[in-house]
C-alpha positions in Angstrom: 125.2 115.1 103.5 128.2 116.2 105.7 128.9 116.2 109.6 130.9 114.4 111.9 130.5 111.5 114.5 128.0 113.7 116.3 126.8 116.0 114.0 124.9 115.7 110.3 123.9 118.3 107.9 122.2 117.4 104.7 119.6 119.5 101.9 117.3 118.8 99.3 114.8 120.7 97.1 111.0 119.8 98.6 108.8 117.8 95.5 105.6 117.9 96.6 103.4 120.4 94.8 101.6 122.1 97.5 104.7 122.2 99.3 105.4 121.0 103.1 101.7 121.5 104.0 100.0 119.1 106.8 100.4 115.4 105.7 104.2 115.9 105.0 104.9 118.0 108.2 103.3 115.0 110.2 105.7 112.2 107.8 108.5 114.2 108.1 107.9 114.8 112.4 107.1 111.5 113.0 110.0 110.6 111.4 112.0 112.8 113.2 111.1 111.8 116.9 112.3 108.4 115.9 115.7 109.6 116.4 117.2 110.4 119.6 119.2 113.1 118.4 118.4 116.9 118.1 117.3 117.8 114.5 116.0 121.0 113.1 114.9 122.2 109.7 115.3 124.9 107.7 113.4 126.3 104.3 115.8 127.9 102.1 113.5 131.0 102.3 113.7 131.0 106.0 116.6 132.6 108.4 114.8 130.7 111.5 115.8 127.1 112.4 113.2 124.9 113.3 112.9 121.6 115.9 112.2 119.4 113.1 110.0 117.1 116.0 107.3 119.8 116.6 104.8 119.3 113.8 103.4 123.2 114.5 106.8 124.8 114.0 106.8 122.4 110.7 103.7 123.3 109.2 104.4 127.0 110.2 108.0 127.0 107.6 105.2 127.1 104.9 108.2 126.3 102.6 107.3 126.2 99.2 106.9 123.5 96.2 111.0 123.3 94.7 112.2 125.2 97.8 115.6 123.2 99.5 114.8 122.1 102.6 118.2 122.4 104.9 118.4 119.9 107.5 121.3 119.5 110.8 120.6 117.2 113.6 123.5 116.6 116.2 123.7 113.4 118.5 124.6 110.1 118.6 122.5 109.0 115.3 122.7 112.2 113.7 123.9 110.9 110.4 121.5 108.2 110.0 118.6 110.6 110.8 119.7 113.5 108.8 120.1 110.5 106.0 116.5 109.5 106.2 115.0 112.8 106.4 116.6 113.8 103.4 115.8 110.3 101.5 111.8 111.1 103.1 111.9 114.0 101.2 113.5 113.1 97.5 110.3 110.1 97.8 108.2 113.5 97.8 107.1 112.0 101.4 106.3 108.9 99.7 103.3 110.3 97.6 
C-alpha cells in the first residue's frame, strides 16, 4: 500500500473462485461506504476506474478468479480504508 496523508493506493490478486460475483461486491461495498473518503476500484483487466461504494458498478468489473484488484481512495481516512479493503480481499471476503 502506498499514498500520502490524503491519499492511499493498495492491490491484491482476488481468491475467490467465481471471482468478484454478487456476495463479494456487496462485502466489499458495504465496506467501502464505511469510510468517508472517496475510493474506487479497478480489475487489472479493466482501463475504467470504478466508485468502489456502488455495488452495480462492482458487480459490473466482472473481474476474474486470480485477477489483482487495484484499489485508490483519497480523503481523510484513505489509508485505513484502502488497508481494509485490501485485507477484505486476501480473507477471500471472509469465505
Amino acid at each position: 500500500m502506498t499514498g500520502s496523508a490524503n491519499e492511499a493506493t493498495g492491490a491484491t490478486p482476488i481468491l475467490d473462485p467465481i471471482g468478484l460475483h454478487a456476495r463479494p461486491a456487496v462485502k466489499l461495498t458495504k465496506l467501502a461506504k464505511s469510510f468517508a473518503s472517496d475510493i474506487e476500484i479497478r480489475a487489472e483487466s479493466g482501463a475504467d476506474w470504478v466508485n468502489a461504494k456502488s455495488p452495480n458498478k462492482v458487480m459490473k468489473m466482472k473481474a476474474a478468479h486470480g485477477e489483482t484488484l487495484h484499489i485508490k481512495a483519497v480523503g481523510a481516512d484513505a489509508e485505513e480504508a484502502v488497508a481494509a479493503l485490501v485485507a477484505l480481499v486476501e480473507r477471500d471476503f471472509d469465505g
